[in-house]
C-alpha positions as CSV (number, residue, x, y, z in Angstrom):
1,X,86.6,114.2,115.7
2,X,86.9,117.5,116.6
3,X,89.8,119.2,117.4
4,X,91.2,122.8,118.5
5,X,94.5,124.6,117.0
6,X,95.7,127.2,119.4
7,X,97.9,129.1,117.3
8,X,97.9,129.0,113.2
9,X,100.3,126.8,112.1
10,X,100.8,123.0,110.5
11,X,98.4,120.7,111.3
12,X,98.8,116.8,110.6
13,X,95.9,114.0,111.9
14,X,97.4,110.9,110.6
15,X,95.6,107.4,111.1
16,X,97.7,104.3,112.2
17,X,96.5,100.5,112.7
18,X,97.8,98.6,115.3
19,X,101.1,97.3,113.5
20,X,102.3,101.4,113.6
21,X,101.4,101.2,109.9
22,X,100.0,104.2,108.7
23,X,96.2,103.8,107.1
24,X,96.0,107.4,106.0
25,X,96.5,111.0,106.5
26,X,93.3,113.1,107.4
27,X,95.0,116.4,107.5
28,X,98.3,117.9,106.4
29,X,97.8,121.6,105.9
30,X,98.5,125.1,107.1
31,X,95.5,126.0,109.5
32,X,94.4,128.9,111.1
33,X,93.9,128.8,115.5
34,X,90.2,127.3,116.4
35,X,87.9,124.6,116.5
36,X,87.4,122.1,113.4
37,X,86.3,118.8,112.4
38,X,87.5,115.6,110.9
39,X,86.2,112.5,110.3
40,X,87.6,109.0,108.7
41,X,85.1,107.2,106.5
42,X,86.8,104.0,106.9
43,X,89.2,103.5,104.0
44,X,92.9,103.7,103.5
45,X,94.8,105.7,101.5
46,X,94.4,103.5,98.4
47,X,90.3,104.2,98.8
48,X,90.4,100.4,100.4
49,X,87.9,99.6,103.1
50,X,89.4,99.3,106.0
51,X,89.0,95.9,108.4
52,X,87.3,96.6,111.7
53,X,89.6,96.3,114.4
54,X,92.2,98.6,116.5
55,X,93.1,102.0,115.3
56,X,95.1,105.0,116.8
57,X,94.5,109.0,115.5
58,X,97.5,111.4,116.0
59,X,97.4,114.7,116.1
60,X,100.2,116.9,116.0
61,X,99.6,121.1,115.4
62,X,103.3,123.2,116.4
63,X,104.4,121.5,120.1
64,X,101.4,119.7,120.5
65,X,101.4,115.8,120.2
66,X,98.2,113.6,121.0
67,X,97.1,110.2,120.4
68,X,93.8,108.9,120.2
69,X,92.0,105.3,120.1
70,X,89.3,104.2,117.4
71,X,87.5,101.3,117.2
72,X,86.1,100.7,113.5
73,X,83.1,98.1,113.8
74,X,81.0,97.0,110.2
């Protein structure tokens, strides 16, 4: 996924499934304004393999809140 920061600042791209449970945290760090990437290879925060199924991506960087969907096929 790629994603912009428009001012440095916090950024936090967190991974839920579909119970609101969180499957892992992609991003938690200070990070300066621009583009970057991210992507989830499939596994929670244990190293487990996710199931395929349902999955939401937040993003939140200062005042900015977004959601995404994800489907995760095998």
């Amino acid at each position: 996924m790629k994603y912009q920061v428009p001012a440095s600042g916090a950024v936090e791209v967190t991974v839920y499934n579909v119970r609101g449970e969180r499957v892992g945290t992609l991003v938690n760090e200070m990070q300066q304004a621009g583009y970057d990437t991210v992507e989830w290879n499939g596994r929670d925060a244990r190293n487990h393999t996710a199931p395929s199924g349902l999955y939401f991506c937040t993003m939140r960087a200062g005042d900015f809140s977004a959601v995404k969907k994800m489907m995760l096929m095998k």
